[in-house]
C-alpha positions, 0 to 999 in steps of 0.5 A, spaced: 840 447 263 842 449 270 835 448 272 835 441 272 840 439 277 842 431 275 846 431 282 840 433 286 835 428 282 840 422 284 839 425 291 831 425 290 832 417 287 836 414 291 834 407 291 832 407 284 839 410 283 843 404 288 839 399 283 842 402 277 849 402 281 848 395 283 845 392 276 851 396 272 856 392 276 852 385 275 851 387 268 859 389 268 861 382 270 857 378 266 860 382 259 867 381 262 865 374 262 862 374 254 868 379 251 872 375 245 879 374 248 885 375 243 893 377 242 892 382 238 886 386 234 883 385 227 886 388 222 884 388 214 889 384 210 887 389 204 890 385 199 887 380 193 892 375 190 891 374 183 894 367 179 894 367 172 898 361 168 899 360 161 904 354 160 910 353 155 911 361 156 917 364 157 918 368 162 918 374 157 912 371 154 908 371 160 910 378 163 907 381 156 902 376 155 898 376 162 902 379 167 902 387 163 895 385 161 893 384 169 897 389 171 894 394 166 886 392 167 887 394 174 890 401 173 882 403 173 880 400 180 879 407 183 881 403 190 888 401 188 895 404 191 898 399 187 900 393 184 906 388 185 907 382 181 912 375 180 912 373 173 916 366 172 915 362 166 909 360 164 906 363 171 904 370 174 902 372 181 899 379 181 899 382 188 893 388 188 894 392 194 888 397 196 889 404 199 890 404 206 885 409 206 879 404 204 874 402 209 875 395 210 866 394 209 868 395 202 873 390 201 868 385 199 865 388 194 872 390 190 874 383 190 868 383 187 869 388 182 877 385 181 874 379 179 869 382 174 874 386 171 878 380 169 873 376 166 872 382 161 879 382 159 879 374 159 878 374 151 884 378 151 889 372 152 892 367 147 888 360 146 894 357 151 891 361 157 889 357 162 885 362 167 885 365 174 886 364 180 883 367 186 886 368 193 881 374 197 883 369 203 890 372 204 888 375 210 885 368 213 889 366 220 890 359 222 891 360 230 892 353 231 896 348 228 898 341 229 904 337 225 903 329 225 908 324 223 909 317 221 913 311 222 911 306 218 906 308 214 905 312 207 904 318 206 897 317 203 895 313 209 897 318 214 894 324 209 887 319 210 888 319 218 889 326 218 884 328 213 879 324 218 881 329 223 880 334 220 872 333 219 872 332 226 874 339 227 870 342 223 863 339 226 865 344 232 860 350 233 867 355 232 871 352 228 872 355 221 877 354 215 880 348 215 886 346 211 891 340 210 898 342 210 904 339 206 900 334 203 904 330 197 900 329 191 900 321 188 902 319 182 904 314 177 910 315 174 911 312 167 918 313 165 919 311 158 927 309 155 927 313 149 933 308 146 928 302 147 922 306 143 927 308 138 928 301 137 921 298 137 918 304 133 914 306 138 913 313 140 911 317 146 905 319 143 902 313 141 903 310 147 900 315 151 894 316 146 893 308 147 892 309 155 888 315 156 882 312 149 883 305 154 881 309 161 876 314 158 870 314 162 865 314 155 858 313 155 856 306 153 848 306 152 842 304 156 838 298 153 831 300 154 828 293 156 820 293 157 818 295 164 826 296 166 832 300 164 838 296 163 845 299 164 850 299 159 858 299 162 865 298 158 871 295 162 877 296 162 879 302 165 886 301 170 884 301 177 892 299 179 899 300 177 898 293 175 893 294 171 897 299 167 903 294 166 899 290 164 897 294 157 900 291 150 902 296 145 901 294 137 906 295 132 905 293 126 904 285 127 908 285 134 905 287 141 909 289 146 908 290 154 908 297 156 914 294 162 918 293 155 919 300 153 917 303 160 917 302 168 911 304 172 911 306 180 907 308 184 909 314 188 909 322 190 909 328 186 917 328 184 920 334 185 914 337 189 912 342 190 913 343 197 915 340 203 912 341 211 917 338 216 916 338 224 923 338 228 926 335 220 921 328 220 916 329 214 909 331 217 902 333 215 899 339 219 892 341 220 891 348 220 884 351 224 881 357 224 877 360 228 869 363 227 869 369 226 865 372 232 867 366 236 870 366 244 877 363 242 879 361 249 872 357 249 874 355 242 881 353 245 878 349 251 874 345 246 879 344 241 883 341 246 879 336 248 877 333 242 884 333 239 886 330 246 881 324 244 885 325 238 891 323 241 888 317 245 886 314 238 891 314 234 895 308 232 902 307 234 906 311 229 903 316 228 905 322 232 901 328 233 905 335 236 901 342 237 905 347 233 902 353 233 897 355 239 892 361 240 889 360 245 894 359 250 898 365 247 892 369 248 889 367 254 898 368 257 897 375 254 891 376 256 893 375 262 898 379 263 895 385 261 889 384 266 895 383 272 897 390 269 890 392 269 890 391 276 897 393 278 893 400 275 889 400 279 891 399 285 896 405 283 891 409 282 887 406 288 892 409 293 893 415 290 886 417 291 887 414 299 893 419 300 891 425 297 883 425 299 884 421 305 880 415 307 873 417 306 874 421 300 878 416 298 873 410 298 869 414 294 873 415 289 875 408 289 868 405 288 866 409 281 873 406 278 870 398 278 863 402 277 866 406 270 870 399 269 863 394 269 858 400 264 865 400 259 865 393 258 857 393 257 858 397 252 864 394 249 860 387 248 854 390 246 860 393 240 864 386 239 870 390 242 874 384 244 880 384 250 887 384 247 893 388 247 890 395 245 883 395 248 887 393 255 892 398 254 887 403 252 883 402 260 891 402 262 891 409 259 884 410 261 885 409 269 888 416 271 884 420 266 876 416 268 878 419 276 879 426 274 872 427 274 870 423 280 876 426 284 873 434 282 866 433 283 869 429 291 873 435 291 868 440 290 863 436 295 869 437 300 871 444 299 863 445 301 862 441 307 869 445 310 864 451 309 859 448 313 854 446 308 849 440 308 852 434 306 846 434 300 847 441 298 854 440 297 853 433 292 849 437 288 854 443 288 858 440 283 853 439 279 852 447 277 858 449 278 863 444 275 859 439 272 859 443 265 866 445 264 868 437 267 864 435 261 866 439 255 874 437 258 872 431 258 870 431 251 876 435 248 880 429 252 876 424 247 877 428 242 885 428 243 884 420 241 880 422 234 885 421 230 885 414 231 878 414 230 878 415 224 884 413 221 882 407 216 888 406 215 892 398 217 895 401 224 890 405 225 885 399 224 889 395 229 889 401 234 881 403 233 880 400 240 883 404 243 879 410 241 873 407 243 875 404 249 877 411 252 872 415 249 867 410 252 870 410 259 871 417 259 864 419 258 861 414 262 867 417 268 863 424 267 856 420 268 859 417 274 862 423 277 855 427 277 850 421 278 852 416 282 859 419 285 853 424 290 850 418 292 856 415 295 859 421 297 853 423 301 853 415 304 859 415 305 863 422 307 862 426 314 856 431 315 863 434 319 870 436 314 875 440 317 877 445 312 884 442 310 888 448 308 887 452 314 895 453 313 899 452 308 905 446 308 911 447 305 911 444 298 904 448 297 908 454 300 914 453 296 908 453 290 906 460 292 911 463 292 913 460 284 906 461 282 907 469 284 913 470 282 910 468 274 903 472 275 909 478 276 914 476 271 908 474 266 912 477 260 919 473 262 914 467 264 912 466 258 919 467 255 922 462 258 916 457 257 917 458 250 924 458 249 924 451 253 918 449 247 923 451 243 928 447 246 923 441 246 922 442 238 930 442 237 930 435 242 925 432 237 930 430 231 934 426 237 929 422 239 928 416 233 923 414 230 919 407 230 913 404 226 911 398 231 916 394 235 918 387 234 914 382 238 915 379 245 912 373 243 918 366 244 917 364 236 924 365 232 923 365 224 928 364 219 927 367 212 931 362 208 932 365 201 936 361 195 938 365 188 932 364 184 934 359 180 935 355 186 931 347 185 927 345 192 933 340 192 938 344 193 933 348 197 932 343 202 938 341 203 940 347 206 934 347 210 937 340 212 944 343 214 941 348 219 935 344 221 941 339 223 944 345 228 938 346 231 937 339 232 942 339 238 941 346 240 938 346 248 934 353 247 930 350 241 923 346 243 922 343 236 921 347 230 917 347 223 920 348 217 917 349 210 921 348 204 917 352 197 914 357 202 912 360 207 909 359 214 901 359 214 899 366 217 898 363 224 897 370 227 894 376 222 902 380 222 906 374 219 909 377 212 907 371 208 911 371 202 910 369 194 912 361 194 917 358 190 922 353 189 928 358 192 925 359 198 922 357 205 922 358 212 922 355 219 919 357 225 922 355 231 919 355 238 924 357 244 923 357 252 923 365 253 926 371 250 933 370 252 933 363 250 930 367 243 935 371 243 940 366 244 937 362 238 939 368 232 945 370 235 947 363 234 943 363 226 947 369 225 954 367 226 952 360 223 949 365 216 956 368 216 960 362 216 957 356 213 951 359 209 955 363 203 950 365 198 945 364 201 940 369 204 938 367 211 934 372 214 932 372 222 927 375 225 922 376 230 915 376 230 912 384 229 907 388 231 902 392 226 901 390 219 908 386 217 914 389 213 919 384 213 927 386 213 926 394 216 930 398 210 928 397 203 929 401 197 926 400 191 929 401 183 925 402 179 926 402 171 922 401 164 928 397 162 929 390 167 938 390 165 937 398 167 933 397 173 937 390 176 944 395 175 941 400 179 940 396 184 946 392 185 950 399 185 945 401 191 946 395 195 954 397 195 952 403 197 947 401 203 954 396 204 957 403 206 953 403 212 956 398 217 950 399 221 947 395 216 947 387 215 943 382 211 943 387 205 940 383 200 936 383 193 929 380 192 930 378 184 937 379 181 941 372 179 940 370 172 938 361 170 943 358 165 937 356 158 939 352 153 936 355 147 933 350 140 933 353 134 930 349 130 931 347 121 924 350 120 924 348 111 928 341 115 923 339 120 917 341 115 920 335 109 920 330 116 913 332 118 915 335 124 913 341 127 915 346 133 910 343 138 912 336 136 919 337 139 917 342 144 911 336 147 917 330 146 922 336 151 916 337 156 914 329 156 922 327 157 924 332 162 918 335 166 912 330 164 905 330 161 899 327 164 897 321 160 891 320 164 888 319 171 887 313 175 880 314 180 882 311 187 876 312 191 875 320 192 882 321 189 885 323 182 892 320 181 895 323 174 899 318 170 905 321 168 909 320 162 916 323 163 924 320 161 927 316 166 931 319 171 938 318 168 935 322 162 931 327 166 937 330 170 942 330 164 942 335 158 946 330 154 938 328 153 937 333 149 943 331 144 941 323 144 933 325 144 930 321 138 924 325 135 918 320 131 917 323 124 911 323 120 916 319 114 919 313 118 924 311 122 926 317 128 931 321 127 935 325 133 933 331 135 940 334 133 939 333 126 934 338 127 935 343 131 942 347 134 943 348 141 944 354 144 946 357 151 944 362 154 941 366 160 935 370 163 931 371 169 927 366 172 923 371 175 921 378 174 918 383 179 913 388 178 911 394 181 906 398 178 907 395 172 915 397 172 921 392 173 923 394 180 928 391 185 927 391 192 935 392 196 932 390 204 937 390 209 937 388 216 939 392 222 945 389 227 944 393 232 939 397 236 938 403 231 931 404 229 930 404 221 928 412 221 934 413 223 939 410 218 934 411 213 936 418 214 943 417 215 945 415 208 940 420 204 944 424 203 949 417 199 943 415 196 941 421 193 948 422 191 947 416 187 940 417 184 944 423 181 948 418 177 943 414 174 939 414 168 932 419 169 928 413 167 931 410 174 927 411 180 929 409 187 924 409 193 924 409 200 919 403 202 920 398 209 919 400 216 919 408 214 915 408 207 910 403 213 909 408 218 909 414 214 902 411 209 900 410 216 902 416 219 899 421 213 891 419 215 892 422 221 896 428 219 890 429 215 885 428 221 889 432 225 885 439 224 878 435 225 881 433 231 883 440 232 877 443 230 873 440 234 876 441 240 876 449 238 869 447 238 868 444 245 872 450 248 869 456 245 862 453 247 865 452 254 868 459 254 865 463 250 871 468 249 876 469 244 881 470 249 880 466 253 880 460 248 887 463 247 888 462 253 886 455 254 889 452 248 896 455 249 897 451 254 896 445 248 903 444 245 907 445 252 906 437 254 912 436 248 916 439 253 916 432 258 915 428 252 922 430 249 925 430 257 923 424 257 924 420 250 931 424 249 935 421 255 933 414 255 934 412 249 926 411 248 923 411 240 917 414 238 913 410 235 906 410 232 903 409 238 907 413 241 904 419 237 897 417 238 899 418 245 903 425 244 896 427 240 892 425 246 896 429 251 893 435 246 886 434 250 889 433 256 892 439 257 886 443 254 882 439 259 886 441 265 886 450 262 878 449 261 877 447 268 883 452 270 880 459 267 873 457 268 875 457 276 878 464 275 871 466 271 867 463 277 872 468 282 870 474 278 863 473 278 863 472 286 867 479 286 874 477 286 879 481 284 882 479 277 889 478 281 886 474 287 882 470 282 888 468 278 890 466 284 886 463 288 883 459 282 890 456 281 891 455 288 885 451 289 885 448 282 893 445 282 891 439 287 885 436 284 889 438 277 897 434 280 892 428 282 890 427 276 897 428 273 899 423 278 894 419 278 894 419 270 901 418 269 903 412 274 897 408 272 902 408 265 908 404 269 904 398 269 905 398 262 912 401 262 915 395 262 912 392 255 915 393 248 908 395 245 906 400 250 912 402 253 915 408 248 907 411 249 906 410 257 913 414 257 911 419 251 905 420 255 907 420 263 914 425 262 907 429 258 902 429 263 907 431 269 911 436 265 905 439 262 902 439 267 907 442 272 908 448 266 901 449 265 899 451 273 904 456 271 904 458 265 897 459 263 895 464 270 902 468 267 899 468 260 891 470 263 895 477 266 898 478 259 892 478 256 887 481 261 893 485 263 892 483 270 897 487 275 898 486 281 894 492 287 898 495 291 898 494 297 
């Protein structure tokens, strides 16, 4: 290989090698314009949510009929982690979580089977059930939002305008889903007086069988006339609610008007569902996604344009407010980590002007936007977008993509101090350091392996990083011996003075200490290893984080009512808080959901399983004072006039959602056993005082009222069962009777009690149940009532009744640590429980271990193919001894680091903690390899250790310089700072140790003493 001198062949074709220079940067430019732009990357939502309904059940009924069954069928799916299930009456939502572990190519093809699993098992299911639901879209982010209100006009009218917007939106090239928010679904309502059809004989059933054969769409016939057809159509059916009022009802001889025994209104689905509100006025939203693929900057500006005309056309009343926006949050955070790319570079700019000088520094200059212009080619030709990990990545990647460059000018310079030509010295590097730089290049790629090919969700959503590093630093090497000899031949003097013709003070003072450690080897060694040692005790002081929280403004609120709550009482609470917010200066405006949660306006929003119980608001504030002014308020205001409500406030996260930080979940066959369990957790957990918000998920039982029902009575009366449960539903909840066509709308027509009867359980008491022999008689006389209580819901994890205990944290503690501060409590309590009673830790803790364990087990890969590049590039047991020793000693500054300042070491932080591994190795390679290259020129063992550590520390300390202040920009920012500063007490201490450590440790192992004189 050393026959063929890349350098020297750069030398020889210069102007096609300047053509390759200049065309690279275009290009680079061009692909920095093309690059998608975005927040934060992608990341597989590997989560499939299953529906299942069987109407009239009881909450027991549905949970062994159809949740156990789903649950059960599911078990085979080789994919599965686990299931997690909300079971209420006669309703069943069935979470299917896949192993984080599954490639997110192969998440399709799954649901697929998912679905072709449960249509197998569909016959299994009483006649009652009504089928499944499917949502694979669980993941789908709307990243804008727009809430519209009204005055002044109905919310049908403003459904029909903001449905017309809608399909505006679609129609452009990006757009993706679309979706209405909020909207309320018409009705008639027919509320029947039981009194009055008791009186007329009347029952609901025969009123409801004469509307719906009235409004059947029924075929009528063709007459074929001759050479035409001739259409037959019957009349009749309702087209208004007049048209309904409008019906007789025969009885006996007698008709009545259907107004006589019911009043007909027209209006919205009572009580509803759910409710959407924009600063507390109802509203409508229209949530948009994006193309996959698509520039959402571009996409952003388009959007902007239309909805603009959008506002100019609406009609007075109508109001139209932007309520979530991405393309603003991307192009502001963009933005910011673009400056602090900047920032990076000129940091690393002057650091090669004070160090090399001006010539040498300008060299060393031009090949960072050259390396920066290739990256970003490739970047787009993969689809890499810019966001918060692959811009950090090229933040990381600064310091490291110099080094090459620095060495191979360095090594030009030493030969022009010598007297060299300037083309001899160019092409030096080439044969004498090119290959070492290369396999250290490659090892330091190989530190970020464990992100590579880690398939879990945080290793996903960090993937860029190790592309973005391991593109830039290949490419650095590619720079450093083709074009970076070019420039250096143009650009550096024929003439150098030799620059360490005498020796300053701190390189004095670094001979004086790199001796002594060659002639106490022994003692140099044990110190290092004691201060490992020292760094390895250190390491249970530093607390561990998963992902930070968010540096975005938004504040969300987590409102949580015990389970029997009605969306009436739920959002009269809401009320009350929106009310505060109303009048609170920090606040821009708000949305509020009532029955569930915010749309996934961005990819880490924890969404949670809809219900009457529950709702959320997000509230949009100036800054982050002001947001963090906004929830201390919410806090005190939960402490005092929320009581038995779970207000839970938060901020946005980072990564794969976890809600609360601290969870437990009991876990038992038995549902009393499992809540019990649970509660006298949550008062151990209320022994922390660092603890707050402590809370369970499902616990409060509903009030029932129970019917036992005269079987031998009702059969002499020509009664059934289902008779008196279809006269309860028809009075209480409402049964469809018929639908009325309007346009392109359904509106069911529903037959229900009025609402003195609806809201009062004496109904039941005065209810006049038709027989089959006669007159009505009460429902009493029947039946005997009952009361009675059981769960409204029952929550499941791998098919056992489990409890989740959350907590939240007051104050600056990280989960890990208090998780770990009540193991022992916990554990205590386990002991009392019964052994069908399990308790685990899930939360941030369970979160950031599942992610950790991929890479715990790409680690020795990563180490593997590190011993691989280092023993090809030795050639010698000891000498890879040697070289990989030096790996561990970046722990040393990373705890020096961590410890004092109070910095947590998070997922991030690991990665950058592993990449410290091929950082060190690669300064050891190009250290020994030095010493290698001495002794084949003749030098002694002891002058060669020497020397090669004289003349190696520089290019080495500008490294670490240029590598670890490159971090500072990013420093400051609450995702990257734990890794840059893990990272940059790392690099210095390591390498600092290294240039001591490792020329201590070559004269132990080659016995290397020092001659006499």
């Amino acid at each position: 290989m050393k026959r063929f001198n890349l350098s020297d062949w750069a030398l020889k074709h210069r102007s096609f090698v300047w053509f390759l220079l200049i065309l690279s940067m275009i290009a680079g430019a061009i692909s920095y314009g093309n690059l998608g732009r975005e927040e934060d990357p992608n990341f597989t939502i590997k989560v499939m949510v299953i529906g299942a309904a069987l109407p009239g059940a009881t909450v027991d009924e549905t949970l062994k009929q159809v949740t156990t069954r789903i649950e059960k069928k599911l078990e085979e799916l080789d994919e599965l982690d686990f299931t997690r299930s909300v079971t209420s009456a006669g309703q069943s939502v069935v979470y299917v979580e896949l192993l984080p572990t599954t490639r997110s190519a192969e998440v399709p093809e799954i649901w697929k089977r998912v679905r072709q699993m449960m249509s197998d098992i569909r016959p299994d299911f009483p006649q009652e059930f009504a089928g499944f639901q499917f949502d694979d879209d669980f993941g789908d982010v709307f990243g804008n939002i727009y809430a519209f209100t009204a005055d002044g006009y109905s919310p049908r009218e403003l459904r029909d305008r903001v449905d017309s917007i809608r399909k505006r939106v679609a129609a452009l090239d990006a757009a993706g889903k679309t979706v209405l928010l909020g909207e309320q679904e018409e009705e008639i309502h027919l509320e029947f007086s039981s009194a009055r059809l008791a009186a007329l004989g009347l029952s609901q059933q025969q009123v409801m069988a004469t509307l719906a054969t009235q409004n059947a769409i029924s075929p009528s016939g063709v007459i074929q006339s001759g050479p035409e057809r001739v259409l037959i159509r019957v009349g009749g059916q309702f087209s208004d609610t007049s048209a309904l009022e409008a019906v007789n009802l025969r009885v006996g001889e007698r008709f009545f008007n259907l107004t006589d025994v019911a009043s007909v209104r027209r209006g919205y689905k009572d009580p509803p569902d759910s409710l959407f509100r924009y600063d507390g006025r109802p509203a409508i939203g229209l949530q948009i996604g994006m193309r996959e693929g698509e520039n959402i900057l571009e996409f952003g500006a388009e959007l902007d344009a239309l909805m603009s005309d959008v506002a100019a056309d609406l009609p007075i009343g109508i109001e139209m407010a932007k309520i979530a926006d991405q393309p603003h949050v991307v192009d502001h955070a963009v933005g910011h980590f673009v400056k602090a790319l900047a920032e990076a570079v000129i940091i690393v700019l002057i650091v090669s002007f004070v160090s090399l000088g001006m010539r040498a520094g300008f060299v060393v200059t031009l090949t960072i936007p050259l390396v920066l212009a290739i990256t970003f080619v490739i970047l787009d030709l993969y689809g890499i977008t810019l966001q918060r990990i692959s811009l950090g990545a090229l933040i990381i990647a600064l310091g490291l993509l110099v080094d090459d460059a620095m060495i191979a000018i360095e090594t030009m310079i030493s030969r022009l101090e010598v007297g060299d030509t300037l083309e001899n010295s160019a092409s030096y590097a080439w044969t004498s350091i090119a290959f070492p730089m290369l396999t250290g290049t490659l090892v330091t790629v190989a530190g970020f392996i464990p992100i590579g090919l880690n398939s879990s969700a945080a290793g996903e959503f960090t993937f860029s990083l190790f592309v973005v590093i391991a593109v830039s630093l290949v490419i650095s090497w590619i720079v450093a011996v083709l074009f970076a000899p070019l420039l250096g031949v143009t650009f550096l003097s024929s003439k150098m003075a030799h620059h360490d013709q005498k020796a300053g003070w701190l390189r004095r003072r670094f001979h004086g200490l790199l001796l002594g450690a060659m002639r106490l080897k022994w003692l140099t060694i044990a110190v290092t290893l004691l201060i490992f040692a020292l760094a390895v005790f250190g390491m249970r002081f530093v607390e561990q984080q998963f992902f930070p929280t968010s540096d975005r403004t938004e504040v969300i609120v987590d409102v949580t009512e015990r389970q029997n709550a009605s969306i009436a009482k739920t959002t009269a609470d809401m009320d009350r808080l929106e009310a505060v917010l109303a009048e609170d200066e920090d606040v821009l405006f708000w949305s509020s959901y009532v029955g569930r949660g915010a749309p996934r306006f961005v990819l880490s929003m924890d969404v949670p399983t809809p219900g009457p119980h529950m709702g959320q608001i997000v509230i949009q504030t100036p800054d982050l004072e002001a947001r963090d002014r906004v929830k201390a308020r919410i806090n005190a205001l939960a402490d005092t006039e929320f009581s038995g409500v779970d207000l839970y406030v938060k901020n946005l996260e980072i990564g794969p959602p976890v809600g609360k930080p601290v969870q437990y979940r009991v876990s038992a066959a038995d549902t009393d056993e499992a809540r019990d369990a649970a509660n006298g957790l949550a008062a151990v957990l209320a022994t922390e005082p660092r603890l707050s918000d402590i809370s369970l998920d499902w616990n409060e039982p509903a009030r029932v009222v129970r019917l036992e029902v005269d079987q031998d009575q009702a059969r002499q009366l020509g009664v059934s069962g289902e008779d008196i449960a279809d006269s309860l539903s028809v009075l209480f909840s409402g049964k469809v009777v018929t639908q009325l066509r309007d346009d392109i709308y359904l509106i069911n027509v529903i037959a229900r009690g009025a609402d003195t009867d609806r809201e009062s359980l004496d109904s039941i008491r005065n209810l006049q149940l038709p027989t089959g022999q006669g007159p009505s008689i009460p429902l009493t006389a029947l039946v005997g009532l009952h009361y009675g209580t059981e769960q409204p819901l029952i929550l499941q994890r791998d098919g056992l009744p489990t409890v989740t205990v959350k907590a939240a944290i007051a104050g600056n503690d990280q989960p890990a640590t208090l998780v770990a501060a009540l193991k022992e409590r916990v554990a205590e309590y386990g002991n009392t429980l019964p052994s069908s009673v399990t308790i685990d830790v899930g939360g941030t803790v369970e979160s950031s271990a599942d992610s950790q364990a991929p890479i715990a087990a790409v680690v020795p890969v990563m180490l593997l193919i590190m011993a691989l590049l280092v023993m090809a590039q030795m050639q010698s047991f000891r000498l890879s001894l040697i070289v990989f020793a030096a790996a561990p000693l970046g722990l040393i500054g990373v705890v020096a680091v961590l410890v004092p300042f109070g910095v947590p070491m998070g997922f991030v932080a690991i990665l950058g903690i592993l990449a410290l591994i091929g950082i060190l190795i690669r300064n050891s390679i190009i250290l020994v390899h030095e010493i290698q290259v001495l002794l084949e020129k003749g030098r002694s063992k002891w002058d060669a250790v020497f020397e090669a550590s004289d003349s190696r520390a520089r290019p080495i300390l500008l490294t670490a310089a240029a590598a670890s202040l490159a971090l500072i920009p990013i420093s400051r920012q609450v995702f990257w700072g734990p890794m840059a500063f893990a990272m940059m007490g790392g690099i210095i201490a390591g390498t600092l140790i290294t240039l001591v450590f490792v020329p201590a440790l070559y004269c132990a192992v080659f016995n290397v003493k020092k001659p006499h004189s």
